[in-house]
C-alpha atoms as an extended CHARMM CRD file, in Angstrom:
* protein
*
       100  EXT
         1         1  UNK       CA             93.3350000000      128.4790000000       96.3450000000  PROA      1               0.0000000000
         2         2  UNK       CA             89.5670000000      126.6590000000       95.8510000000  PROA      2               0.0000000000
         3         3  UNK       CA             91.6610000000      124.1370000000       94.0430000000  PROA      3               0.0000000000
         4         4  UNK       CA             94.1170000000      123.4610000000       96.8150000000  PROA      4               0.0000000000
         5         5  UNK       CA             91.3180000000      123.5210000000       99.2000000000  PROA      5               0.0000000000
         6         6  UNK       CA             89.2220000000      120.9440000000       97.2790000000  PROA      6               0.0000000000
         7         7  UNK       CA             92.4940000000      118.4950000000       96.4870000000  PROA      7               0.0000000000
         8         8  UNK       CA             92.8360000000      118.8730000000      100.4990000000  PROA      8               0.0000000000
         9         9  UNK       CA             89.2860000000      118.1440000000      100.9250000000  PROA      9               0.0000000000
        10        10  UNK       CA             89.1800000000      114.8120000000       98.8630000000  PROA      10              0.0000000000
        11        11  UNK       CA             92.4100000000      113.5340000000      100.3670000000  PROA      11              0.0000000000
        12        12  UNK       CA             91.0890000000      113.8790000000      104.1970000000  PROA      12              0.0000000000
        13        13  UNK       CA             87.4200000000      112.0620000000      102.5660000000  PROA      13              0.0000000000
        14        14  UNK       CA             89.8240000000      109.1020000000      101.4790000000  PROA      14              0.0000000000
        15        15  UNK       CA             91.8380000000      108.8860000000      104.3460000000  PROA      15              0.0000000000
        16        16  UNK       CA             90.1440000000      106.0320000000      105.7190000000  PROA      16              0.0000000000
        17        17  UNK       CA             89.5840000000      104.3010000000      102.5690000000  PROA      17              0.0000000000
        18        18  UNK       CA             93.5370000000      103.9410000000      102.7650000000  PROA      18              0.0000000000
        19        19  UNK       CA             94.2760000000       99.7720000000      103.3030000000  PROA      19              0.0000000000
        20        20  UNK       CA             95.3470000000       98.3700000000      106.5950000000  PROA      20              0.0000000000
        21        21  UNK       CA             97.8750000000       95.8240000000      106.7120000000  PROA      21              0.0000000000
        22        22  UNK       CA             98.3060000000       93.4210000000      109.2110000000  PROA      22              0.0000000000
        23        23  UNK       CA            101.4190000000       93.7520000000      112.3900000000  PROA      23              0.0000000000
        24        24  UNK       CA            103.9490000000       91.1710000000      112.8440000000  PROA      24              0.0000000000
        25        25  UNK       CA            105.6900000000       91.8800000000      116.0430000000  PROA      25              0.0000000000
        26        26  UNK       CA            108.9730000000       89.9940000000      117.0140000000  PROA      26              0.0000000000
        27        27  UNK       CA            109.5000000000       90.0460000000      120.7070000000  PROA      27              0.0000000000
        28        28  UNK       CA            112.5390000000       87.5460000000      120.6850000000  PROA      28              0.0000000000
        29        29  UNK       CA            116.0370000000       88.4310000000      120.8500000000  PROA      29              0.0000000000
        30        30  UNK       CA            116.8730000000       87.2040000000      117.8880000000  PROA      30              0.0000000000
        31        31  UNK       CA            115.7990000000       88.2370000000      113.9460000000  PROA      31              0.0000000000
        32        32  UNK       CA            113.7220000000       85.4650000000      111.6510000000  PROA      32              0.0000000000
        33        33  UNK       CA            113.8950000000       85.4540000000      108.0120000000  PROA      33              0.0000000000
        34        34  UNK       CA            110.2550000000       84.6190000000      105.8800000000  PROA      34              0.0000000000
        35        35  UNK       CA            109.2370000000       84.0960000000      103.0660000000  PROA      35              0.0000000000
        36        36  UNK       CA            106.0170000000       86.1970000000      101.6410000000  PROA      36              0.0000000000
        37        37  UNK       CA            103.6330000000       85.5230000000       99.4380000000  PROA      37              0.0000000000
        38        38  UNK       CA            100.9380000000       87.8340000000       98.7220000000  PROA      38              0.0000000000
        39        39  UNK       CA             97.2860000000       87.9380000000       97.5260000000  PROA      39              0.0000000000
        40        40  UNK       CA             97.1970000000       87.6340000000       93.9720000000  PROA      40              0.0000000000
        41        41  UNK       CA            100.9790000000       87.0060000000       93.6300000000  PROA      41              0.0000000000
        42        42  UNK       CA            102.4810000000       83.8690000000       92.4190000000  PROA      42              0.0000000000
        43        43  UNK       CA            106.1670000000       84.4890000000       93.7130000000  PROA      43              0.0000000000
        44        44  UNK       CA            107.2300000000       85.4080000000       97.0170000000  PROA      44              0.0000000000
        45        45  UNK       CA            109.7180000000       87.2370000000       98.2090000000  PROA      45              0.0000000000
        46        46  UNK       CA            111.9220000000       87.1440000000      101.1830000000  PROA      46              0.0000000000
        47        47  UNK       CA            111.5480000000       89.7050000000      104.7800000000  PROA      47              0.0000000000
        48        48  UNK       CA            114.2240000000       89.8310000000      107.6170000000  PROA      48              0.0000000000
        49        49  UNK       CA            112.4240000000       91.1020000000      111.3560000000  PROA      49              0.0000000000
        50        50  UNK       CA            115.0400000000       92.4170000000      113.4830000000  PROA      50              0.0000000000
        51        51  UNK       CA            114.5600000000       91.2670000000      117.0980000000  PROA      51              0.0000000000
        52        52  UNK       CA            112.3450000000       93.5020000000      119.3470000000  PROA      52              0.0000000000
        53        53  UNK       CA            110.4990000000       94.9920000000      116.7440000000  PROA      53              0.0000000000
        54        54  UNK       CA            107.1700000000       95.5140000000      114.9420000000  PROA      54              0.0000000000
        55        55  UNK       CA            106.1540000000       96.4540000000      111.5280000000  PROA      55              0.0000000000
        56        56  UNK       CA            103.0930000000       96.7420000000      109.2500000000  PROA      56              0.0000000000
        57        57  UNK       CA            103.0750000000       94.3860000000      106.6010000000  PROA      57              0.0000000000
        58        58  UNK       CA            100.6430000000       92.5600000000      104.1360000000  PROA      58              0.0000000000
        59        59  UNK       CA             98.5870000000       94.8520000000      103.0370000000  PROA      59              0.0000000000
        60        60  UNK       CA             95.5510000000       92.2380000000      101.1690000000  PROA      60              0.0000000000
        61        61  UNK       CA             97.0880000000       89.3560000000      103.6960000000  PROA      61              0.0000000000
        62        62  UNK       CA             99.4750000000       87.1760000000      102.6110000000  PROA      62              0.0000000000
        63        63  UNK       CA            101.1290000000       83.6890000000      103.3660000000  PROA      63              0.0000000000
        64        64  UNK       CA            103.8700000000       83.7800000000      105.8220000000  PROA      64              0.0000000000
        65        65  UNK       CA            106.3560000000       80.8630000000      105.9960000000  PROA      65              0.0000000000
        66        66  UNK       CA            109.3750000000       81.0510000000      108.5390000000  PROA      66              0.0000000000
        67        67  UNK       CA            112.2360000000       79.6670000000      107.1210000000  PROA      67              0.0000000000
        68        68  UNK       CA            114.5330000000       79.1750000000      110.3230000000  PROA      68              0.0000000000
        69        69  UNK       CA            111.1930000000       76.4370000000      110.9320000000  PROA      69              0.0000000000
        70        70  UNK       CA            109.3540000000       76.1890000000      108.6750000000  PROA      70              0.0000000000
        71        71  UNK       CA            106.4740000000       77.2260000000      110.3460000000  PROA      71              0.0000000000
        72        72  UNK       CA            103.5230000000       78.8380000000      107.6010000000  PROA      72              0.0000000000
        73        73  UNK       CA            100.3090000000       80.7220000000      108.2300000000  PROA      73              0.0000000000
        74        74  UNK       CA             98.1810000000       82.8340000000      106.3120000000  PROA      74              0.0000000000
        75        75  UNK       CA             98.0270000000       86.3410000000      107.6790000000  PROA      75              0.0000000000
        76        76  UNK       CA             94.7180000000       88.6240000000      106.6740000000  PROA      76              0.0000000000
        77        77  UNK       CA             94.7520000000       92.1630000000      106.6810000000  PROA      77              0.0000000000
        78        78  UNK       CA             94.0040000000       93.9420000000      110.3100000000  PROA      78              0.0000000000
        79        79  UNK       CA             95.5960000000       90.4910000000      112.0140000000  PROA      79              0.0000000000
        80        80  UNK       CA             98.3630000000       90.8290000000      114.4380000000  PROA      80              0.0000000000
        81        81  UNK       CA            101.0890000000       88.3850000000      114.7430000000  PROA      81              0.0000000000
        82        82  UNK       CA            103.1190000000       87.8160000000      117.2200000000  PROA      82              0.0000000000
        83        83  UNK       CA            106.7900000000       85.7750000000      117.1750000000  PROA      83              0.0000000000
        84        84  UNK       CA            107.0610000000       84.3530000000      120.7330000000  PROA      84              0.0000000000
        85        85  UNK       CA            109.9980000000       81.9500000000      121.5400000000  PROA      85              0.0000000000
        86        86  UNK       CA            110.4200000000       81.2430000000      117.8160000000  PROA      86              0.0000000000
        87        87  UNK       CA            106.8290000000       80.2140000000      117.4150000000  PROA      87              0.0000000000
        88        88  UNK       CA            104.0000000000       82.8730000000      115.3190000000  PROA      88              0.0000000000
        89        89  UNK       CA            100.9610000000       83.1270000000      117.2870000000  PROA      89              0.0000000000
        90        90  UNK       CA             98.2750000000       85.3630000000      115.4490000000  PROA      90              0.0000000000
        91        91  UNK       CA             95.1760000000       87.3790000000      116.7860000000  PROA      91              0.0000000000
        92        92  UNK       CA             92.6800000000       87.6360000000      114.1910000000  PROA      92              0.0000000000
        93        93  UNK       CA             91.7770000000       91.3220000000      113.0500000000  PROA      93              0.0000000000
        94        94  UNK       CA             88.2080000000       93.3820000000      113.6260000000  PROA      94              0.0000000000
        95        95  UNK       CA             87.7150000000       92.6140000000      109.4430000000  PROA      95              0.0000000000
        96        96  UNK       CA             87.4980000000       88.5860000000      110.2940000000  PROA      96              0.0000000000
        97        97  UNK       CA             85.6490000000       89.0580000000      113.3600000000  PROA      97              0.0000000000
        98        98  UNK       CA             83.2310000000       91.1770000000      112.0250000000  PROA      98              0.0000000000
        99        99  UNK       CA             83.9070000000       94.5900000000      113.8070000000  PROA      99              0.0000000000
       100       100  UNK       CA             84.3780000000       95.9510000000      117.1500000000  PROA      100             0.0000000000
């Protein structure tokens, strides 16, 4: 029981420790293929968005290319991204603007 209680303990401390990746958002009607490269990685790997959705991604940031354009920018974690009319338009995160 204390040990249960103590595991459950720790894991609620570290909660917020947990990383934060940053949101690309597609709000076209129509999916995008990139291709991902992230911190520390020297490969990259390809990512499908489906239209009209959102997902968490990059969890250190990463380099984003768009391969139906060719369009590349470097995410960081905490950013948001946003595909509008086929073009990526990204709102920098509270870690690059020094907190909220």
């Amino acid at each position: 029981m204390k040990r249960s209680a103590l595991i459950l303990t720790l894991l609620c401390l570290a909660a917020p420790l947990a990383a934060v990746g940053a949101t690309l958002e597609n709000t076209d009607s129509r999916e995008y293929e990139f291709l991902i490269v992230e911190v520390g990685r020297s490969y990259g790997s390809q990512y499908r968005i489906l239209e009209h959705s959102k997902v968490d991604m990059c969890f250190y940031g990463c380099e984003l290319t768009m391969l139906n354009s060719g369009q590349r920018l470097w995410i960081n974690q905490r950013d948001e991204a946003v595909i509008d009319d086929g073009v990526i338009k990204v709102r920098r995160g509270a870690s690059v603007r020094g907190g909220w």
